[in-house]
MARBA-994086 format. One line per field, with one value per residue: residue in three letters; residue number from 1; x, y, z of N, C-alpha, C in turn. Coordinates in steps of 0.1 Angstrom, whole numbers. Layout:
BEGIN
code	ala / ...
pos	NUM / ...
nx	X / ...
ny	Y / ...
nz	Z / ...
cax	X / ...
cay	Y / ...
caz	Z / ...
cx	X / ...
cy	Y / ...
cz	Z / ...
//
This chain:
BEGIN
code	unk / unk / unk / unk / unk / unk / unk / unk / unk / unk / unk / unk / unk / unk / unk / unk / unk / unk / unk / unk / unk / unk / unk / unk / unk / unk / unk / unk / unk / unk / unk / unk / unk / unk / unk / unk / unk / unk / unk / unk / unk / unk / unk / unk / unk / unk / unk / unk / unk / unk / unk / unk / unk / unk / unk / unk / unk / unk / unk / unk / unk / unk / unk / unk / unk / unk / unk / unk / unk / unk / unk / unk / unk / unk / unk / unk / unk / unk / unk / unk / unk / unk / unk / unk / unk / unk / unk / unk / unk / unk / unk / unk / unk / unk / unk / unk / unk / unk / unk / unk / unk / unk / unk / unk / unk / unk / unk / unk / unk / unk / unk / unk / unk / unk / unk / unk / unk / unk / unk / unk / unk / unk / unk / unk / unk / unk / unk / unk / unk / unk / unk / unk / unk / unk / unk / unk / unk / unk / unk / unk / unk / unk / unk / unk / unk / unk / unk / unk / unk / unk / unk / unk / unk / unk / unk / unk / unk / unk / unk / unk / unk / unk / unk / unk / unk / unk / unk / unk / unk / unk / unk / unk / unk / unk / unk / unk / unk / unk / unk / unk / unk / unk / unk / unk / unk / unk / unk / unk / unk / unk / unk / unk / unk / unk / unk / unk / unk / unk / unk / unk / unk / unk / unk / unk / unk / unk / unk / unk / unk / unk / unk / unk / unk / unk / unk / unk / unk / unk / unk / unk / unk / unk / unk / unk / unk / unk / unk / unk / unk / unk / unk / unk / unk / unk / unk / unk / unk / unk / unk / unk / unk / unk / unk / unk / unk / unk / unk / unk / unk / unk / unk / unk / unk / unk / unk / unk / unk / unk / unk / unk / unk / unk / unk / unk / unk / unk / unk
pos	1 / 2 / 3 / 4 / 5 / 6 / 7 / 8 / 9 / 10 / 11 / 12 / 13 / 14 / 15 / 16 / 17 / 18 / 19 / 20 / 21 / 22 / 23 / 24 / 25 / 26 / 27 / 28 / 29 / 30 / 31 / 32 / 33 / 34 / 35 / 36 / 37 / 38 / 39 / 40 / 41 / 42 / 43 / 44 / 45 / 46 / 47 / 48 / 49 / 50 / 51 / 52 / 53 / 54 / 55 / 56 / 57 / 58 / 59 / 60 / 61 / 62 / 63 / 64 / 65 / 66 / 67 / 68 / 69 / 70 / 71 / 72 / 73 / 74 / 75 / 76 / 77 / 78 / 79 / 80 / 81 / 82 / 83 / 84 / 85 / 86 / 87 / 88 / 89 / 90 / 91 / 92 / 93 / 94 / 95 / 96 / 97 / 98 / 99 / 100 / 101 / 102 / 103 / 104 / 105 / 106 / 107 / 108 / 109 / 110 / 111 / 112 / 113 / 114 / 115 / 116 / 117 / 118 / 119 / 120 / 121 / 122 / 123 / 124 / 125 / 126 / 127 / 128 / 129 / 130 / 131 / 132 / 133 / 134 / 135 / 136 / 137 / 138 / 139 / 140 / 141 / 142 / 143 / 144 / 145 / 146 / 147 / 148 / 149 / 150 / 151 / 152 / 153 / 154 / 155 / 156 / 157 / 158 / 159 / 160 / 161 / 162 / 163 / 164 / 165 / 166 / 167 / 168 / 169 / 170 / 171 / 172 / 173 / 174 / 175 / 176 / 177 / 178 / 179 / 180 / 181 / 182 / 183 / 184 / 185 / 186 / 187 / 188 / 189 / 190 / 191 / 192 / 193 / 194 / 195 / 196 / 197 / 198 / 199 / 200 / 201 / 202 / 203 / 204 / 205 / 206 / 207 / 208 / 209 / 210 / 211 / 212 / 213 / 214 / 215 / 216 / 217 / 218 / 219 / 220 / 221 / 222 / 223 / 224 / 225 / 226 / 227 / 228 / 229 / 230 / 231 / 232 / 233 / 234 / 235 / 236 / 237 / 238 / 239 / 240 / 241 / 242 / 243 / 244 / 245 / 246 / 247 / 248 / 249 / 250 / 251 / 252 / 253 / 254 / 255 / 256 / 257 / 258 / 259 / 260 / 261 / 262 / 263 / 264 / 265 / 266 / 267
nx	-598 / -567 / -546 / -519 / -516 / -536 / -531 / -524 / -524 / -547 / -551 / -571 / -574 / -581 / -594 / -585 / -603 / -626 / -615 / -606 / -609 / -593 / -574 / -563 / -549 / -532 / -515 / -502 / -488 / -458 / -455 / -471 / -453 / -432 / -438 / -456 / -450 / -462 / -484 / -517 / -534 / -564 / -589 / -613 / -640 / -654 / -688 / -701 / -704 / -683 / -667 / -640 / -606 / -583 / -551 / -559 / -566 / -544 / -534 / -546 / -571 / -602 / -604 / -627 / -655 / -655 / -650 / -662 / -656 / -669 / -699 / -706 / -724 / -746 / -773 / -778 / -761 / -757 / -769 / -756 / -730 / -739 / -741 / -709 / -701 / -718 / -705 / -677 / -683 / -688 / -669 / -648 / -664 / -663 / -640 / -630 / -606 / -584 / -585 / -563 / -550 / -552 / -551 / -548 / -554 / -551 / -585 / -593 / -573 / -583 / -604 / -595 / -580 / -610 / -619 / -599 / -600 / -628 / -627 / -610 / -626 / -642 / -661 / -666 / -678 / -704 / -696 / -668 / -631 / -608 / -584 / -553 / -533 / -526 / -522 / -515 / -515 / -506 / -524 / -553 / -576 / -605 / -603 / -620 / -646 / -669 / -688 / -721 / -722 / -708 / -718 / -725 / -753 / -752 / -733 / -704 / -688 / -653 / -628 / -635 / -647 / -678 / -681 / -669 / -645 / -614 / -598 / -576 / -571 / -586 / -575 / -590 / -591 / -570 / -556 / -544 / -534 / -512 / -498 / -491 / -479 / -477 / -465 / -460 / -439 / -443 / -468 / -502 / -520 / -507 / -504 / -532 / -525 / -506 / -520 / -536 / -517 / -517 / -538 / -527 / -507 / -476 / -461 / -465 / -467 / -457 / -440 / -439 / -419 / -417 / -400 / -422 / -453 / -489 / -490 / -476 / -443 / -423 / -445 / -461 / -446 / -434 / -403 / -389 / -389 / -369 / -353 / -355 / -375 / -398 / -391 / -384 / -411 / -423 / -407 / -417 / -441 / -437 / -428 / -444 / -466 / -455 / -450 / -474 / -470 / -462 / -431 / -404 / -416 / -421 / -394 / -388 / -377 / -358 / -371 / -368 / -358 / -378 / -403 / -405 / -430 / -427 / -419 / -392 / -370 / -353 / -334
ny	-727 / -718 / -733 / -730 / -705 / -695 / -692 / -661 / -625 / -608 / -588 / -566 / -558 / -533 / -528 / -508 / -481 / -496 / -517 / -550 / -574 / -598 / -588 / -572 / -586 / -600 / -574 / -574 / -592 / -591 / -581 / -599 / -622 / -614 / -610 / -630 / -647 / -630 / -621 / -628 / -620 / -611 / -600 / -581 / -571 / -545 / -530 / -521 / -526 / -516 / -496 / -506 / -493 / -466 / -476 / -502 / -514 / -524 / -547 / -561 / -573 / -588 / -595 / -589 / -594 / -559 / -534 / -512 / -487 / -466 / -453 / -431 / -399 / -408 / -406 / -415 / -415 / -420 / -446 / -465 / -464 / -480 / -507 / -508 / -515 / -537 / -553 / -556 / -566 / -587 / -602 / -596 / -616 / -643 / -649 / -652 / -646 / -624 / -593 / -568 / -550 / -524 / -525 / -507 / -495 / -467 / -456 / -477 / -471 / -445 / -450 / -467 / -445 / -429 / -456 / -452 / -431 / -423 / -439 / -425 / -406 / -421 / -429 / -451 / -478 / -503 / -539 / -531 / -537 / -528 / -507 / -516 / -504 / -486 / -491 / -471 / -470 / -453 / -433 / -413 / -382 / -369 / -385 / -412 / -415 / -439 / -432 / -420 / -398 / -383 / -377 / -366 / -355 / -345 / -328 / -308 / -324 / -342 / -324 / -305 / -277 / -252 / -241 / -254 / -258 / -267 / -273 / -272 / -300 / -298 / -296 / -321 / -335 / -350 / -378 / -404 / -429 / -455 / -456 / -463 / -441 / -440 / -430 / -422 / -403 / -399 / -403 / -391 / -386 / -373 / -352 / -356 / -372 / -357 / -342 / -358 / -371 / -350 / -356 / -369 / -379 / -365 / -379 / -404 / -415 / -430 / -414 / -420 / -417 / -426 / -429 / -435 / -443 / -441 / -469 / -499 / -503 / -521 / -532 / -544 / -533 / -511 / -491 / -477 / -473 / -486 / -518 / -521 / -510 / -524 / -536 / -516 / -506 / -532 / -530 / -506 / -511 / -533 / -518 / -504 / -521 / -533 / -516 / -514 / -536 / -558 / -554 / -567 / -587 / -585 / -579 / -549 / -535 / -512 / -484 / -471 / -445 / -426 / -397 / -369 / -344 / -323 / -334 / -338 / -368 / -390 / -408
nz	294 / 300 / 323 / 336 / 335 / 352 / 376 / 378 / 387 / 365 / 339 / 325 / 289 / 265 / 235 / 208 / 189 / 163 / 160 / 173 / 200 / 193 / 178 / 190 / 210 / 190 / 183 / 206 / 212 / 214 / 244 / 261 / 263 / 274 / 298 / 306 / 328 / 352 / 347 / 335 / 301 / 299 / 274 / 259 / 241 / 226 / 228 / 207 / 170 / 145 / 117 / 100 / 125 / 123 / 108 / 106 / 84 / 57 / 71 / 93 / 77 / 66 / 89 / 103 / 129 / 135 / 168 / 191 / 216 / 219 / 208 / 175 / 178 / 191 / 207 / 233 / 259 / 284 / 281 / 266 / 285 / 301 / 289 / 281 / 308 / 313 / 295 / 305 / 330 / 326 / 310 / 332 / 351 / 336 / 339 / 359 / 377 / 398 / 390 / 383 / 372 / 340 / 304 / 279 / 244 / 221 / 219 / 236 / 256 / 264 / 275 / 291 / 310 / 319 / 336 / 358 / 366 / 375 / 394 / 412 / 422 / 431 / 422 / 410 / 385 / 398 / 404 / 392 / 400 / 423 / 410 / 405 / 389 / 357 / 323 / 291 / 257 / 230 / 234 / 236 / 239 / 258 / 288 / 291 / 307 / 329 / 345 / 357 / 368 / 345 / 320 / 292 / 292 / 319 / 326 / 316 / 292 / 303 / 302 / 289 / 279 / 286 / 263 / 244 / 240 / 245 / 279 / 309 / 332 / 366 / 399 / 414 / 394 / 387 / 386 / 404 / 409 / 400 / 371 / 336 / 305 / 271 / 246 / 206 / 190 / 166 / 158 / 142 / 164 / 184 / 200 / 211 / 232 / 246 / 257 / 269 / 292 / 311 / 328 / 347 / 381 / 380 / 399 / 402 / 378 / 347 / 321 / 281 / 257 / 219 / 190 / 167 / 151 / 151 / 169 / 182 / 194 / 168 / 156 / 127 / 96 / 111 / 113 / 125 / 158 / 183 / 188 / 214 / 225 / 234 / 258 / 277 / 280 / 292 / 320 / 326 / 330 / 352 / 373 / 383 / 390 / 409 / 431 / 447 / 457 / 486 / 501 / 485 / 474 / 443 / 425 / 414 / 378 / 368 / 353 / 320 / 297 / 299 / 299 / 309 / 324 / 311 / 284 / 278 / 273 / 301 / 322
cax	-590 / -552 / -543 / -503 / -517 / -550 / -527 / -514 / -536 / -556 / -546 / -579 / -567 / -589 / -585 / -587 / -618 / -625 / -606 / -615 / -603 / -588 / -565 / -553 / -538 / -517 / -507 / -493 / -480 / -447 / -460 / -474 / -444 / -424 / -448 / -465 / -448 / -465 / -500 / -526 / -540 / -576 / -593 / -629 / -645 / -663 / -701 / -707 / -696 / -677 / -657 / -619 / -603 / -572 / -541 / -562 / -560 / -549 / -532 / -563 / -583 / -606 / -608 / -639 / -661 / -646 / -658 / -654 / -661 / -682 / -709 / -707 / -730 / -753 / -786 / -782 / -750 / -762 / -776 / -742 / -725 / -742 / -732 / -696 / -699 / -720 / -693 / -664 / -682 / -687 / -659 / -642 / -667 / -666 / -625 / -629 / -602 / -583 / -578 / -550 / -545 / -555 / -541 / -558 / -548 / -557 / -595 / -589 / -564 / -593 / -616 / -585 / -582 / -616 / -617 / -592 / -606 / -642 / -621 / -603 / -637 / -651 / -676 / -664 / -693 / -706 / -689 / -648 / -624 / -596 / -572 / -537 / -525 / -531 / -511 / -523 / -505 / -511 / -538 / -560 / -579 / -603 / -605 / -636 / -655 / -682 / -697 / -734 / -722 / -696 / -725 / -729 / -764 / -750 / -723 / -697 / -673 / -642 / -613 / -640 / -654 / -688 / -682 / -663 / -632 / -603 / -593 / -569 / -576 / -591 / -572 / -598 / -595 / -560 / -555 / -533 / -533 / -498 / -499 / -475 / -484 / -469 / -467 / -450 / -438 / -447 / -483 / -512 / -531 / -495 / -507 / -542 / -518 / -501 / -530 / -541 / -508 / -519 / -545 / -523 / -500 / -465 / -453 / -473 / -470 / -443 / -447 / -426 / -422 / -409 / -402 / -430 / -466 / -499 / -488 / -466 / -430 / -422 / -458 / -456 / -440 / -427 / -392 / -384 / -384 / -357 / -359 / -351 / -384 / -405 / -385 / -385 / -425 / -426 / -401 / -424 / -453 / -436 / -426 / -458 / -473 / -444 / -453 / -486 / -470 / -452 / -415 / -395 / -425 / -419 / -382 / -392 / -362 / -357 / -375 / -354 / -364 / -387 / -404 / -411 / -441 / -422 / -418 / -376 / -367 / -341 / -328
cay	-718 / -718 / -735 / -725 / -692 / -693 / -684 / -655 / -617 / -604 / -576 / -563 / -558 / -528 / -524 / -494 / -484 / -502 / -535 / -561 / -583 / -611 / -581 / -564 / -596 / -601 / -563 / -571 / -609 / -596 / -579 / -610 / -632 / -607 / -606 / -644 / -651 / -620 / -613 / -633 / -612 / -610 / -597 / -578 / -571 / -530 / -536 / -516 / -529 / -503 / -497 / -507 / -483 / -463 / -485 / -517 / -520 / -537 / -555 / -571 / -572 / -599 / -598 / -586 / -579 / -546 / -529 / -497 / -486 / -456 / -451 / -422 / -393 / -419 / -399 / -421 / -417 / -432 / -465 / -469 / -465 / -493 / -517 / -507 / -516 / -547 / -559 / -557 / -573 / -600 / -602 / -601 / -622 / -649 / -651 / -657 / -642 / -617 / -578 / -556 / -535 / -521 / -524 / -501 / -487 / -454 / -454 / -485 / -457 / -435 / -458 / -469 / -434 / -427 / -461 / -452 / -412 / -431 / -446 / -416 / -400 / -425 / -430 / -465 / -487 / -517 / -547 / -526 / -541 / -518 / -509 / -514 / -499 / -487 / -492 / -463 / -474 / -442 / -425 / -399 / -371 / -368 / -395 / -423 / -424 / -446 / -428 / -415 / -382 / -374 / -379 / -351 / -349 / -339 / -319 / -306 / -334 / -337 / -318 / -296 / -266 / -251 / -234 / -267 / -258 / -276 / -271 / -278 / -304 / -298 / -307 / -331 / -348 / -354 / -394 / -409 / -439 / -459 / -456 / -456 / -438 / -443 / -424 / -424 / -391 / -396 / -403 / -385 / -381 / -371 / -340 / -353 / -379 / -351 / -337 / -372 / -370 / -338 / -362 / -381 / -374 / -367 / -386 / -417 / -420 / -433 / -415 / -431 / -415 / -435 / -428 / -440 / -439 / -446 / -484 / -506 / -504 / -535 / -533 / -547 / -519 / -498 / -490 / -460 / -474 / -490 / -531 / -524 / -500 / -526 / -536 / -508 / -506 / -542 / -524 / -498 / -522 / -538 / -508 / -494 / -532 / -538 / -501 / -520 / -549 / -559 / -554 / -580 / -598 / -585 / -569 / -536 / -532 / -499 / -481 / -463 / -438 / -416 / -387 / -362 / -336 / -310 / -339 / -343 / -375 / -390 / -419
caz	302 / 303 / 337 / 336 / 341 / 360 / 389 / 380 / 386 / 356 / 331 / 315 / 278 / 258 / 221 / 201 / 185 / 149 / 157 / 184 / 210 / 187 / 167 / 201 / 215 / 183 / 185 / 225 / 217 / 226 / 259 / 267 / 268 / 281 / 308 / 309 / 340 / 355 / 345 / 327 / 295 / 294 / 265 / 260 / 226 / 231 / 229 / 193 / 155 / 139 / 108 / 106 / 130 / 115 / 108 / 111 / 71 / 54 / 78 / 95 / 66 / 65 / 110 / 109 / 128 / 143 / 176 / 194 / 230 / 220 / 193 / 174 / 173 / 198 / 215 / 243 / 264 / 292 / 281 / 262 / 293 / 307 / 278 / 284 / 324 / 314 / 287 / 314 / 342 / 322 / 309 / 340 / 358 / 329 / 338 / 372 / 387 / 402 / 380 / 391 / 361 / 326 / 292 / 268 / 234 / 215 / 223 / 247 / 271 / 271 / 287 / 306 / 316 / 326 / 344 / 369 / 372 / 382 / 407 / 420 / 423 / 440 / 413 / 397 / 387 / 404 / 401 / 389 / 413 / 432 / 397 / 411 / 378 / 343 / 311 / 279 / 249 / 220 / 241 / 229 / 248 / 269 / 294 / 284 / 319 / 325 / 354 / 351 / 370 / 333 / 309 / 284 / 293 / 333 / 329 / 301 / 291 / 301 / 290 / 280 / 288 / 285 / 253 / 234 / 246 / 258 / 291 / 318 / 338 / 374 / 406 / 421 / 381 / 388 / 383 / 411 / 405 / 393 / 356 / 322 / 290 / 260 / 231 / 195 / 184 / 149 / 159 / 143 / 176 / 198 / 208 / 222 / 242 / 256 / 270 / 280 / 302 / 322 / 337 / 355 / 387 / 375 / 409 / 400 / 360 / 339 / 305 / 277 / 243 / 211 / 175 / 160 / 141 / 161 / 169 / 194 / 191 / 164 / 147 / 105 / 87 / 117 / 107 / 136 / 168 / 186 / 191 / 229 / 232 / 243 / 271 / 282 / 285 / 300 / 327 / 334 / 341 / 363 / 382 / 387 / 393 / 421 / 435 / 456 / 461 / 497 / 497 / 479 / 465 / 430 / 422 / 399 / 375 / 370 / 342 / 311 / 288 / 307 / 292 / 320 / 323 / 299 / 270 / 282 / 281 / 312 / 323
cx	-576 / -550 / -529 / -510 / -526 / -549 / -522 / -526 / -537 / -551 / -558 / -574 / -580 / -582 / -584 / -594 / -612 / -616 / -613 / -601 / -587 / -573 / -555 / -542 / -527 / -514 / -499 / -486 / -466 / -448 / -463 / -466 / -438 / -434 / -458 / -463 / -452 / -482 / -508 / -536 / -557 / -581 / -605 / -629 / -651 / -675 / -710 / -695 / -693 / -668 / -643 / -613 / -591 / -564 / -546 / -559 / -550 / -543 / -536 / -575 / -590 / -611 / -617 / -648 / -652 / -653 / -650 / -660 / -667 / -691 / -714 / -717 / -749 / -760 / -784 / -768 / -751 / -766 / -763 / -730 / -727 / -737 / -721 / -697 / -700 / -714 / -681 / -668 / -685 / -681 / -648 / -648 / -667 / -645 / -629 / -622 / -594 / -578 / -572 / -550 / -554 / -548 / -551 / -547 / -558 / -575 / -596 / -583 / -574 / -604 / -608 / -580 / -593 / -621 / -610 / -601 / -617 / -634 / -615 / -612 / -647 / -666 / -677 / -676 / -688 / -700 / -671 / -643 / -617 / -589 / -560 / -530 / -528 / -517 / -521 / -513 / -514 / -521 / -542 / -567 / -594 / -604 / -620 / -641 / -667 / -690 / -707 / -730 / -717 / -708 / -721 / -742 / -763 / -742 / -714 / -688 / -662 / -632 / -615 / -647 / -668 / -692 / -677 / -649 / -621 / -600 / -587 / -578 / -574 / -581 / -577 / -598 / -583 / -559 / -537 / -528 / -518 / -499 / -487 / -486 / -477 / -472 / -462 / -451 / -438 / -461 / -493 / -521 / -514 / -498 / -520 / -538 / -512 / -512 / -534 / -531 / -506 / -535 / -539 / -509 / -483 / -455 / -451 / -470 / -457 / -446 / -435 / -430 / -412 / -410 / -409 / -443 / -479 / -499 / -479 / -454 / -425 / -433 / -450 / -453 / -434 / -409 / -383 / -380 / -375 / -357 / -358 / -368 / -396 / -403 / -386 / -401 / -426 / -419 / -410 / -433 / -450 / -431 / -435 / -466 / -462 / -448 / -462 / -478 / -458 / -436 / -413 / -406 / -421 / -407 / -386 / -378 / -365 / -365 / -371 / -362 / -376 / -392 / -411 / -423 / -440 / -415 / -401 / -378 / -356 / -345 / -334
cy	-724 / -721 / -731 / -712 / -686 / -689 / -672 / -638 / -612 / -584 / -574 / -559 / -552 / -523 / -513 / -493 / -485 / -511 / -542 / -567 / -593 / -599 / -579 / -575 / -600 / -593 / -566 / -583 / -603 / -591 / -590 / -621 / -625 / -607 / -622 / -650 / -644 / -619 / -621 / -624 / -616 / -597 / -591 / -572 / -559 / -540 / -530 / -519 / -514 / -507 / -503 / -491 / -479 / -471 / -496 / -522 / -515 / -549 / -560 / -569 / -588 / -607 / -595 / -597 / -570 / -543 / -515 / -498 / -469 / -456 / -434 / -414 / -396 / -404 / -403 / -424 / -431 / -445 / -466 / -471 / -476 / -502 / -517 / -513 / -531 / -561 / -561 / -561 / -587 / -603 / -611 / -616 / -638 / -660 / -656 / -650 / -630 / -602 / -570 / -549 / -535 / -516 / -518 / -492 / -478 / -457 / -466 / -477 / -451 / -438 / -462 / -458 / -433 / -439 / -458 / -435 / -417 / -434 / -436 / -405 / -407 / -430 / -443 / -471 / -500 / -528 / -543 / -533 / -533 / -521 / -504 / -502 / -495 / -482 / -484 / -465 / -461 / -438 / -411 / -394 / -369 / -386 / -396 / -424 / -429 / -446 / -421 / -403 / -376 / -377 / -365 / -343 / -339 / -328 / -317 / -320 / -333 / -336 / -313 / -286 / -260 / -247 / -243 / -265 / -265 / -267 / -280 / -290 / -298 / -306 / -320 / -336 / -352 / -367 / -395 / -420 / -442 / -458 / -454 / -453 / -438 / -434 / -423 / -407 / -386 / -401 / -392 / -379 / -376 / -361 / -344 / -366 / -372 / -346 / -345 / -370 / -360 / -340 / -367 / -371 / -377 / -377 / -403 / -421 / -424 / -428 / -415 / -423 / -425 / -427 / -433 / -440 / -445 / -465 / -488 / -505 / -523 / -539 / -535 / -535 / -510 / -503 / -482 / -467 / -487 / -506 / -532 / -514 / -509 / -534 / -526 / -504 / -516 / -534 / -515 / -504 / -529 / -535 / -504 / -504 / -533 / -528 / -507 / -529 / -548 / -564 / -569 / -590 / -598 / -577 / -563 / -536 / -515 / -489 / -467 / -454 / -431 / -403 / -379 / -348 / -326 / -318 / -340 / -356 / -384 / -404 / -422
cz	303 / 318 / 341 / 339 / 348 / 373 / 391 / 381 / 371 / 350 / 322 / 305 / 272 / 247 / 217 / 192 / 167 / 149 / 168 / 189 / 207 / 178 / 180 / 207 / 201 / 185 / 197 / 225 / 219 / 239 / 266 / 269 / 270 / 297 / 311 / 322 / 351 / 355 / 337 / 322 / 290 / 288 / 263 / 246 / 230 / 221 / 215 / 181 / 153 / 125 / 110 / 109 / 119 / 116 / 107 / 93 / 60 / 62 / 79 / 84 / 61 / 80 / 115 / 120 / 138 / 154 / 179 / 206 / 230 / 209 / 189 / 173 / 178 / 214 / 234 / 256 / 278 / 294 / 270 / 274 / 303 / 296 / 282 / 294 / 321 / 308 / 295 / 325 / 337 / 321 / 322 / 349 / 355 / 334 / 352 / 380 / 396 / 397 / 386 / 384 / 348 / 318 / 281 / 257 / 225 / 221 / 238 / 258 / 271 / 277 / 299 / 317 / 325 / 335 / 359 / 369 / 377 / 395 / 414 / 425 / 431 / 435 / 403 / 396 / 395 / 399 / 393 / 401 / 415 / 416 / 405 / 404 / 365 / 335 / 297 / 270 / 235 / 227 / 235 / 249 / 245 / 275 / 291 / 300 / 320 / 338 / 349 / 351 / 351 / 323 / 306 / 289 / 311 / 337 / 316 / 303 / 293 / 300 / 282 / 282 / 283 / 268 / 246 / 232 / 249 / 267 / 302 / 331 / 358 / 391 / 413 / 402 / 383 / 392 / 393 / 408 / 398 / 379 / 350 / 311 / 283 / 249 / 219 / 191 / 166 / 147 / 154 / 156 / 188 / 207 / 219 / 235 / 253 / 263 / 279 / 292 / 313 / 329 / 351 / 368 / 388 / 388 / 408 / 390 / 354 / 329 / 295 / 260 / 233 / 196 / 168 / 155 / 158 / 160 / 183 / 189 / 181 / 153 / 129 / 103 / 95 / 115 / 116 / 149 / 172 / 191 / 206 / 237 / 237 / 254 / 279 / 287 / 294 / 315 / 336 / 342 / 353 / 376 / 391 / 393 / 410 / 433 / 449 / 464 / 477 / 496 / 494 / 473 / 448 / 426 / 408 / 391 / 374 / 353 / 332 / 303 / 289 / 305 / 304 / 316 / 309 / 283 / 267 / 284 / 292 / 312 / 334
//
């Protein structure tokens, strides 16, 4: 264990399905020193091997093994849903110390999603602690919850309606919670990000768009976005982290490049 940082609160860190643990922390090494004096990044591995997710090759080729935090096409929602729970209380319990937030990307945001909606429902599992905050970096649609009530076998899924639909989300689904979403406007999935973003409560959310492919601002080969765009995320996080906190403990800077409900971005 890292003692320089054993003081500092806990940033669960979820990857995006068909990579792992060990990939996601290089994709965020500059998050994390922009942020080391802030938050200590812990890591979780999803509970099912998988292929290499999109984008992982050839980059990581050779990082096997891969995971994912669903299993496709899987009989058994429910006893998958337990794995997930049992994977992050370990996890956390394994770290010791204290979690304020979540950092999830493309399939990772959508657990980090339905994370926090568990919680806004009152339905979080046993052993989640109070989430200060969530960070969705490329997020897809719908939110991943890992309540028994959202199984498939209980009710339609959702962001989905009876007939296999999309549909608007629900005011009692409406996600308070402090959150930033992120998105690249040259992303394959951009559109089921935008829907992801009509979870969340435009009072509460930071959502941040960028010129770029389904990746982090800076990723090998991105060529589009702007070398100041991941300041500008670190910024948010510590908006929306500062938000809880008792005046003057943490000075928020102010957070730039702000994509509002209708996909405008402002200052």
């Amino acid at each position: 264990m890292d003692e320089s940082t054993n003081h500092l609160p806990r940033l669960l860190c979820l990857h995006g399905g068909g990579t792992s643990a060990m990939i996601f922390k290089i994709q965020t090494r500059r998050l994390q020193w922009a942020l080391r004096s802030t938050f200590k990044f812990v890591f979780a591995d999803g509970p099912f091997p998988s292929g290499a997710g999109p984008g992982v090759l050839p980059a990581f080729a050779g990082c096997e093994p891969y995971y994912s935090w669903l299993k496709p096409g899987s009989q058994t929602p429910e006893q998958d849903q337990r794995r997930v729970r049992h994977v992050l209380r370990k996890v956390m319990k394994d770290d010791g110390g204290e979690f304020v937030g979540l950092l999830g990307f493309s399939q990772g945001a959508r657990l980090t999603a339905g994370l926090l909606a568990d919680q806004e429902e009152r339905n979080a599992a046993e052993g989640m602690p109070d989430w200060k905050f969530g960070v969705m970096l490329c997020g897809s649609f719908p939110p991943l919850s890992l309540s028994l009530a959202r199984t498939p076998s209980t009710k339609p899924s959702q962001g989905i309606d009876e007939h296999g639909e999309t549909r608007e989300p629900g005011d009692d689904e409406i996600i308070h919670v402090p959150s930033v979403l992120v998105r690249g406007t040259l992303d394959p999935h951009c559109e089921k990000g935008r829907r992801l973003v009509k979870y969340f409560d435009p009072e509460t959310a930071i959502v941040m768009a960028f010129k770029m492919g389904h990746h982090l601002p800076g990723a090998a080969g991105d060529t589009t976005s702007d070398k100041g765009d991941n300041q500008k995320i670190v910024d948010a996080i510590l908006k929306v982290y500062a938000d809880h906190l008792p005046f003057g403990e943490l000075k928020a800077p102010k957070a730039t490049a702000i994509e509002d409900m209708n996909g405008q971005l402002t200052v």
